[in-house]
N, C-alpha and C positions, 0 to 999 in steps of 0.2 A: 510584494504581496506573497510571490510562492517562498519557500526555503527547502529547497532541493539542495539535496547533499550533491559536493562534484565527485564524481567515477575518477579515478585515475587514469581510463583511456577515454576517447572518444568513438563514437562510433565507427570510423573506419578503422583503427585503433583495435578497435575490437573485433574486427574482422581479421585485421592481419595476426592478429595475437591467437586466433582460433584456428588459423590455415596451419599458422608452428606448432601449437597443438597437436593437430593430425599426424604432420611429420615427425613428430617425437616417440608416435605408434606406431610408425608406418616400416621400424625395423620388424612388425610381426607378419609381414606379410612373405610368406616364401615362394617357391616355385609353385604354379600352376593353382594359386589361390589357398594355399596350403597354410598351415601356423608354423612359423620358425620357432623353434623349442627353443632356440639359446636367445632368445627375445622376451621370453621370459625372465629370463634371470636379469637381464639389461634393466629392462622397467620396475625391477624387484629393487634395484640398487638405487636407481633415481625418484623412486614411489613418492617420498616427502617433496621433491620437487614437482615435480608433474600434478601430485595432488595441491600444490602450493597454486600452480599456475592454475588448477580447474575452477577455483572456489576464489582466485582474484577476477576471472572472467565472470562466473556467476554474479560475483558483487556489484562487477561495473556495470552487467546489465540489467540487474535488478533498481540499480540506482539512475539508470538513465532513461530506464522508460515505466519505471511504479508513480504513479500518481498519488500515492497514498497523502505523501506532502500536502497535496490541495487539499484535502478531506478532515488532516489533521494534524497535529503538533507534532514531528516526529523527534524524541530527544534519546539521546544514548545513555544511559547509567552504566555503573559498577556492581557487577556481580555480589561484591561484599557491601553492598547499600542499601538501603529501604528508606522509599521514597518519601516527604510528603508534602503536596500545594496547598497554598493559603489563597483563597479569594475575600478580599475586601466585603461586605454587604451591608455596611453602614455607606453614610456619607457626612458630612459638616454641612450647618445652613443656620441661616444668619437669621437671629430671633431680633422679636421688639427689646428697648432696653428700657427701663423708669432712670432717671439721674438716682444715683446713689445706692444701689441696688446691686447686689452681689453678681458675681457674672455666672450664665449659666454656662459650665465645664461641659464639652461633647468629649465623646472616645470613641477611635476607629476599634469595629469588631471584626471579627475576620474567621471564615468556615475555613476547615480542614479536611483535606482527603489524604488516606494514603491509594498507590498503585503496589497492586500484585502480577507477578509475572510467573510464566510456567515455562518446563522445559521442552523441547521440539527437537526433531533433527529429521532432515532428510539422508538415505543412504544410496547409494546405487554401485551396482556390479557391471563392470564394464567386460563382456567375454571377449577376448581375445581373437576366437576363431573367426567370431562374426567382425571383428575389426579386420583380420586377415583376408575377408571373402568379401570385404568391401559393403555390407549390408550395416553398419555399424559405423561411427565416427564421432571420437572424443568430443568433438565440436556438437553434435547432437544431441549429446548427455547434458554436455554444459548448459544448452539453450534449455534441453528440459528440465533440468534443476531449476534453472532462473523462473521460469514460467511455474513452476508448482510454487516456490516462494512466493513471489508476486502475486498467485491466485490466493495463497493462503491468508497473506496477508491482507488483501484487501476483504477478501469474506469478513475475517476477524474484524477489521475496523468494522464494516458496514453491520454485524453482527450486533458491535458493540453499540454504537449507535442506537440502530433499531431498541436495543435492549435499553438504551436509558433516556429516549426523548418519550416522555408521556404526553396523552391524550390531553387535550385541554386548550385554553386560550393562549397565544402570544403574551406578549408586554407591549402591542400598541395598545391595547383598550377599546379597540372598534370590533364589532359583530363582525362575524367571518374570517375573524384573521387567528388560526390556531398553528399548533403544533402538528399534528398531522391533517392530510387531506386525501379524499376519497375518489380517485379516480385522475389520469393528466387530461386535465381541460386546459384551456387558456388562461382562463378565470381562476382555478386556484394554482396555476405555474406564477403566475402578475401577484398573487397574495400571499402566496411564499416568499418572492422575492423582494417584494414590497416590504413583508414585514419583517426579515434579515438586515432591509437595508436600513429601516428607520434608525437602527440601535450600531450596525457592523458596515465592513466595507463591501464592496463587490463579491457576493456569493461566484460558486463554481456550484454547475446540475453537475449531479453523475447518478448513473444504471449503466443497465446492460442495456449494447444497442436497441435492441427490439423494445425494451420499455421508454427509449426516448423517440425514437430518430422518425416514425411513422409517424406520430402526433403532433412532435416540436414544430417538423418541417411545413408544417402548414398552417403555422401561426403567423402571424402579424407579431415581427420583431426579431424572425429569423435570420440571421447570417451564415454564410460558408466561412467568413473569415477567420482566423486562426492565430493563436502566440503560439511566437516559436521554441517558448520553452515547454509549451504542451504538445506541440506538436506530436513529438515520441511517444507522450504518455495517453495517447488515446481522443483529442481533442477533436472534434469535426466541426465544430463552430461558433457562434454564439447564441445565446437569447437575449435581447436588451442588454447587451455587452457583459453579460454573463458568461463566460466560457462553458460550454457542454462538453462533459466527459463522458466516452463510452469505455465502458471497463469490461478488457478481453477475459471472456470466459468459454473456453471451446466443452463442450459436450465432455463430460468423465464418465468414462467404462467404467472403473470399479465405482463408482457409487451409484451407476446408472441416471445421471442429470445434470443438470448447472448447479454450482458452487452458487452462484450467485443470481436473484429471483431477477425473475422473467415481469415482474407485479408492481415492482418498486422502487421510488426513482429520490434521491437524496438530494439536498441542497445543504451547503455548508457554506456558511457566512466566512468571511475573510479575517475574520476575528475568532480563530479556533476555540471550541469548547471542548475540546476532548484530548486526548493525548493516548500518542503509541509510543511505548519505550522500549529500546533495544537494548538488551546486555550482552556484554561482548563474551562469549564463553568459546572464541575460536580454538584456544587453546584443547580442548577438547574432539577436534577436527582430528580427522583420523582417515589414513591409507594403508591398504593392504593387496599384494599380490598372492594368488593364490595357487599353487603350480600344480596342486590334484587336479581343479580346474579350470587351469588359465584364463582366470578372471584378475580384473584390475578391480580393487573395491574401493570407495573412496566416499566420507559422511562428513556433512554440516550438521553441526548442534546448533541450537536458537534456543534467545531467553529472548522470552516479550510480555508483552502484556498492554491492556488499553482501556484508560479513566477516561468517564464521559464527565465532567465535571458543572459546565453549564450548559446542559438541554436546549437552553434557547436561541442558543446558536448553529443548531441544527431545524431543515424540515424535512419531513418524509411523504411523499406523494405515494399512497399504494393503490390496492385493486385497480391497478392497471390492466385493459382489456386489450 
């Protein structure tokens, strides 16, 4: 059902690989909390490696606890590529025949989309003095790299989403069963999911805590239980064996709110309708020491981009209260 990319480490994996991390800094620490100057120069010499090992740990835990997978198609391209999918929207069906009587010819037809993708990159200045005085850790950076990724990224998916499921009826054909719905009741959580399931496999909820976990939890159909490959990614239970995902979004200072609404709660059928594309533009990754100011600097570039292609395989539950 999911197709989660594997990390090269595992989670403990990933711990031990962030402890060597530190200690790879930890030449800048000198007498009485002070910055060793000729630690400088050391980390100036090894910068492509160090910044090699910061942006493999980013990745592995980007990749071992992003849910995006559930949400949607995640596929990798080539920077020198431009993309485009074919959906089928014909079908074949079997007419009356007369004896003797020409046959009537069908032909499959088929939509086209292309995907565009932009450029991104996160940067960060690692200062030295504060690694020195112990307020600072290589390993801190890394986790917050990974967490602005993962935030950005999921915004982006649910962004795109939002922007291409329109208003309007399903494809069961019955009253009440639409594309979006006003409010998490029980009644249109059961009509959402009812109507993902008629056509797709096992939908996955996701929001932010606060727009699931007070409402869900007091329906008729709740579970604690849990798969273990969502575990990581955010999972707290089920609804009618639906897995619920809550998607970590903590408070951002510079923009003064949640990336991601407090309002609005998504369902995606198990039969993706959208796609997030990654291009690999690592080569573009870039470390720098800086001896004016004993800074480590170290950037990820990002190419992505995300087609919603078939709407009705998404629902959106909002004005949540």
């Amino acid at each position: 059902m999911f197709k989660f990319k594997t990390a090269s480490r595992g989670l403990d994996e990933l711990k031990t690989a962030k402890t060597e991390l530190d200690e790879m800094f930890a030449i800048v620490k000198g007498p009485n909390g002070h910055l060793n100057k000729k630690a400088v120069q050391h980390l100036d010499q090894r910068r492509y490696e160090i910044a090699e090992l910061i942006l493999q740990l980013v990745n592995d835990e980007v990749l071992l606890t992003d849910p995006t997978a559930s949400l949607v198609d995640v596929q990798d391209g080539d920077i020198r590529n431009n993309y485009v999918w074919q959906q089928m929207n014909s079908s074949l069906r079997v007419v009356a025949r007369s004896y003797g009587t020409k046959p009537l010819s069908q032909r499959l037809t088929f939509k086209e989309w292309s995907i565009s993708t932009s450029h991104k990159e996160v940067a960060v200045e690692i200062p030295l003095e504060e690694v020195a005085c112990g307020r600072v850790t290589p390993s801190m950076v890394t986790a917050a790299i990974a967490d602005a990724i993962k935030r950005y990224r999921i915004a982006a998916v649910l962004d795109g989403v939002d922007a291409g499921v329109p208003s309007g009826a399903d494809h069961t054909g019955k009253v009440g069963y639409t594309l979006r719905y006003s409010g998490m009741t029980q009644d249109n959580l059961d009509n959402a999911l009812d109507g993902l399931l008629d056509e797709g496999d096992t939908p996955v909820i996701f929001g932010r805590h606060i727009a699931l976990a007070p409402a869900i939890r007091d329906f008729t159909g709740w579970s604690n239980e849990t798969l273990r490959e969502l575990e990581s990614r955010g999972q707290i239970g089920t609804y009618h064996s639906a897995p619920v995902v809550t998607l970590k979004d903590q408070y951002h200072l510079r923009e003064g709110a949640h990336l991601i609404s407090a309002t609005k709660a998504y369902i995606a059928s198990g039969v993706k309708g959208a796609i997030f594309m990654t291009k690999d533009v690592s080569f573009l990754d870039w470390a720098v020491v800086d001896p004016r100011t004993s800074t480590f600097g170290v950037g990820t570039r990002l190419e992505d981009g995300v087609l919603v292609w078939d709407p009705y395989q998404y629902r959106i539950i909002e004005n949540i209260s």
